[in-house]
C-alpha positions as CSV (number, residue, x, y, z in Angstrom):
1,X,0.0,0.0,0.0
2,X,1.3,3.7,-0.4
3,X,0.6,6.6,1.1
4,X,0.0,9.5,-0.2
5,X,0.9,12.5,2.0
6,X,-1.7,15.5,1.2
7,X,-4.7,16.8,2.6
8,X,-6.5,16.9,-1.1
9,X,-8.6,13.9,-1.5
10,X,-8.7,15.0,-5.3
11,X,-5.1,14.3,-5.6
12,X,-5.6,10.8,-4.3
13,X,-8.6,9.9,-6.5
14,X,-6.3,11.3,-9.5
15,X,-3.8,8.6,-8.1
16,X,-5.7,5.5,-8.1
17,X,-6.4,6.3,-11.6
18,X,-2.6,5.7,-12.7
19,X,-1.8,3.1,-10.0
20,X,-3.0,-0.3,-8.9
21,X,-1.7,-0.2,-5.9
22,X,-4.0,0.9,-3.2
23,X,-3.3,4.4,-2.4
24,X,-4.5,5.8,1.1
25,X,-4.2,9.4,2.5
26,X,-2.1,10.1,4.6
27,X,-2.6,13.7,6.6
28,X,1.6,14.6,7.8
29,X,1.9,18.3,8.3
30,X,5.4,18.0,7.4
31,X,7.8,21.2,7.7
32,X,8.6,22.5,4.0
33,X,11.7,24.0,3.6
34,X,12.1,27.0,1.7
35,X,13.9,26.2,-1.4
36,X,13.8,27.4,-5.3
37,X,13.9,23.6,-6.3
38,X,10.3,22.0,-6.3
39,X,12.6,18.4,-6.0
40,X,14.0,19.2,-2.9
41,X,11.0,20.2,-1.5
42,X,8.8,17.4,-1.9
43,X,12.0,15.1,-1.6
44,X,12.5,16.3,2.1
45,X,8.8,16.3,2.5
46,X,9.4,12.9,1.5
47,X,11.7,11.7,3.7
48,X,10.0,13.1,7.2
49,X,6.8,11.3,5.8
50,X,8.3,8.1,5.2
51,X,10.4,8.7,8.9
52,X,6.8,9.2,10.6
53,X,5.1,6.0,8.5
54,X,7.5,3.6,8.2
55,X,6.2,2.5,5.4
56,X,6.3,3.8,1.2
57,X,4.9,7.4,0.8
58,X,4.6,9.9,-2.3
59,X,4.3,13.6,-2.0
60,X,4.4,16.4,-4.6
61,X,4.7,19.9,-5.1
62,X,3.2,21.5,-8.1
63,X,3.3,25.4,-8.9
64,X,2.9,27.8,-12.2
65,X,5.9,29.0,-14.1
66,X,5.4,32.4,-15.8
67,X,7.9,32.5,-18.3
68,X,7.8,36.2,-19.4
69,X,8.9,37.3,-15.1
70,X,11.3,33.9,-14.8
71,X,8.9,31.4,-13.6
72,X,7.8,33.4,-10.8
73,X,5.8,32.1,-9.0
74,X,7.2,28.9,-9.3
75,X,8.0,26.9,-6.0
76,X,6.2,29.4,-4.4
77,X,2.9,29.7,-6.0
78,X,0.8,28.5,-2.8
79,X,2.1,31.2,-0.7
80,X,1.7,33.7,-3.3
81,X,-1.7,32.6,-3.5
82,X,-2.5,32.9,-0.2
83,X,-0.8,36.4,0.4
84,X,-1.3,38.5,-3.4
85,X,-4.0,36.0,-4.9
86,X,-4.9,35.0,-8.0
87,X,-6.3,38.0,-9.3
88,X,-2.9,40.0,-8.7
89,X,-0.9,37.2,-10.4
90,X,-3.1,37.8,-13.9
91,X,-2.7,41.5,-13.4
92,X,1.7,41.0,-12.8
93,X,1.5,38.8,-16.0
94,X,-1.0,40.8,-18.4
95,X,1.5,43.4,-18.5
96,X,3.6,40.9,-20.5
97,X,3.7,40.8,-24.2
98,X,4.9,37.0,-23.5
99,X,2.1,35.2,-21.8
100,X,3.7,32.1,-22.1
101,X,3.2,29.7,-18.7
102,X,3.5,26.0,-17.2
103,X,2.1,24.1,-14.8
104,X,4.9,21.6,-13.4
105,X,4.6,19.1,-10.4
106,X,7.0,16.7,-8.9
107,X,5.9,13.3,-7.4
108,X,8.9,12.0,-4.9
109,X,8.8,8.5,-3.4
110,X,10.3,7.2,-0.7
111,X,10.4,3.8,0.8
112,X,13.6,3.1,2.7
113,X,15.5,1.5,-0.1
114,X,18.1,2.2,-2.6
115,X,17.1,2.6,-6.4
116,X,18.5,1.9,-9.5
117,X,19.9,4.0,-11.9
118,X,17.3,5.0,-14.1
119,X,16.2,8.3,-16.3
120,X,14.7,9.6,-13.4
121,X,16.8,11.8,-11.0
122,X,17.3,10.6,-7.4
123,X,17.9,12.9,-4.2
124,X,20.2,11.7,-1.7
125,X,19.7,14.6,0.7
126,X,21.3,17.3,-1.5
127,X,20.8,17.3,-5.6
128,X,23.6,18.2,-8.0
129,X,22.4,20.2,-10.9
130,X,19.4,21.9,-9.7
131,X,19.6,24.8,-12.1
132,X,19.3,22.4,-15.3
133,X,16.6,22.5,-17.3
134,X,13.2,20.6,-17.2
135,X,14.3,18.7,-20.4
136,X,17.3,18.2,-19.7
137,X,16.8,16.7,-16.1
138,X,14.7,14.0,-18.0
139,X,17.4,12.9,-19.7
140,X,20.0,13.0,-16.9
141,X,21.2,10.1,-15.0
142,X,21.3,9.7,-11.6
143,X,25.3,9.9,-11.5
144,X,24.9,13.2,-13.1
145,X,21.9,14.6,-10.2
146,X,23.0,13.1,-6.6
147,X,25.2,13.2,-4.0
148,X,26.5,10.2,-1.7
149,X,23.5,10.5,1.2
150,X,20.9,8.5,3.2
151,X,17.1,7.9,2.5
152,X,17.1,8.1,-1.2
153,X,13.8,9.7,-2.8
154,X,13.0,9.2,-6.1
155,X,11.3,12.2,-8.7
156,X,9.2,12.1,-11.0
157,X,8.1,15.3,-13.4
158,X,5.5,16.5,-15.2
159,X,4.6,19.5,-16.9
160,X,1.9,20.9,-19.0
161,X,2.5,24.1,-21.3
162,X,-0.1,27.1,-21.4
163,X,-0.7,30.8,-21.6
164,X,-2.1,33.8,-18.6
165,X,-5.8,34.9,-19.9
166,X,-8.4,36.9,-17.9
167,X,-9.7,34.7,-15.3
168,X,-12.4,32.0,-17.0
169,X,-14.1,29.4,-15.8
170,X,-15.9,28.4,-12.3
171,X,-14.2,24.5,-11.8
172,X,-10.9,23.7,-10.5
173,X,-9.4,25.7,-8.0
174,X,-6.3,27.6,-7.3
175,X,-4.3,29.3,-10.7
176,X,-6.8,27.2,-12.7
177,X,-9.4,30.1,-14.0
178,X,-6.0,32.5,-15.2
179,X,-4.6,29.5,-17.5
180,X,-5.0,28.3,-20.8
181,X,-4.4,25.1,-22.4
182,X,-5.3,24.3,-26.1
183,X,-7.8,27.2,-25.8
184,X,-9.6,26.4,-22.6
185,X,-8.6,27.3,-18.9
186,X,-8.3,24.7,-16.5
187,X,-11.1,26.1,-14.9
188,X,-13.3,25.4,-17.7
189,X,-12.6,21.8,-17.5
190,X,-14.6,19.4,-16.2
191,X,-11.8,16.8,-13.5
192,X,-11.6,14.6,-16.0
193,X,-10.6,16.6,-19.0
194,X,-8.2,18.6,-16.5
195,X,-6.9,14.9,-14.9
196,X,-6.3,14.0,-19.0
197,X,-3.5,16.7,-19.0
198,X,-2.5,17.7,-15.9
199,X,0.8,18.1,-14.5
200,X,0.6,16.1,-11.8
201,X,-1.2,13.4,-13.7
202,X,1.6,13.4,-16.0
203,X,3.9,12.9,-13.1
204,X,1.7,10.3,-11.6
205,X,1.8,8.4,-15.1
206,X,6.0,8.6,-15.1
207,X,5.6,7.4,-11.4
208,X,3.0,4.4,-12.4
209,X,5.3,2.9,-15.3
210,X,8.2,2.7,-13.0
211,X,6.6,1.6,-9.7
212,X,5.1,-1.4,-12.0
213,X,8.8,-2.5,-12.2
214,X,9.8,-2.0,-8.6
């Protein structure tokens, strides 16, 4: 059985959909550090999870990337949420000729064991290569991403590319009504056309192909 650590019961519907594992909630308060790298977050979120359960748990951390003002918000796109709010995050990015955005989430596993080398990066307590790109991270081994370390956590990424609008939309929650994908905001989706393309489902499905092999 895993655990997923997350106080969203959406998010664990939208993983028993890619896994046949049973998947249970798990509600951990666990301290998030402050950190530019979505990896490391959910990575040490991770590791106190799977220190409290004793037993495998997957957390993530999702956020929108503006590209035109250098992915801000980013890693920190709940507590800009909570403290500008949605409405001041369109009016930041209107201003932008470039309206370009993403939606990117990280799914980090952690069971007590070691992995093996795989596409996939895996943090050993401190990550090498932090700043690369999404792109290229997918294609970077884990000699290339880790550290020697304890309580190895495996990532998994997903992404889904988009543009700022005028909020649109009364579903979803969050960023959803201020972004576009293929001409209709996330907002305007019903859960299962959003869960067809969404970032984290994305990640989940990166997550499902290699858990199958575990």
């Amino acid at each position: 059985m895993l655990r997923f650590v997350t106080t969203n019961e959406g998010k664990v519907r939208e993983a028993r959909e890619y896994l046949p594992e049973p998947v249970e909630q798990l509600d951990f308060d666990y301290a998030e550090i402050q950190s530019d790298d979505m990896g490391a977050i959910a990575a040490e979120g991770a590791r106190e999870a799977y220190r409290y359960a004793g037993e495998p748990v997957i957390v993530d951390d999702a956020g929108l990337f503006i590209d035109a003002v250098d992915g801000f918000p980013g890693p920190y796109s709940s507590y800009v949420e909570d403290t500008l709010g949605v409405e001041r995050v369109w009016e930041l990015a209107k201003r932008e000729d470039d309206r370009r955005a993403s939606f990117r989430a990280v799914i980090a596993y952690c069971d007590g064991e070691e992995f093996a080398a795989s596409p996939d990066p895996v943090d050993r307590e401190e990550r090498r290569g932090q700043d690369l790109a999404a792109s290229d991270r997918d294609s970077a081994t884990t000699d290339e991403q880790v550290v020697e370390g304890e309580l190895p956590v495996k990532l998994f990424e997903g992404w889904v590319p988009g543009r700022m609008v005028a909020p649109r939309g009364e579903g979803g929650f969050g960023y959803d009504p201020i972004f576009e994908h293929d001409g209709t905001t996330f907002a305007e989706m019903s859960p299962a056309e959003k869960n067809a393309v969404s970032h984290r489902g994305r990640a989940l499905a990166k997550f499902a192909d290699w858990y199958a092999e575990r």
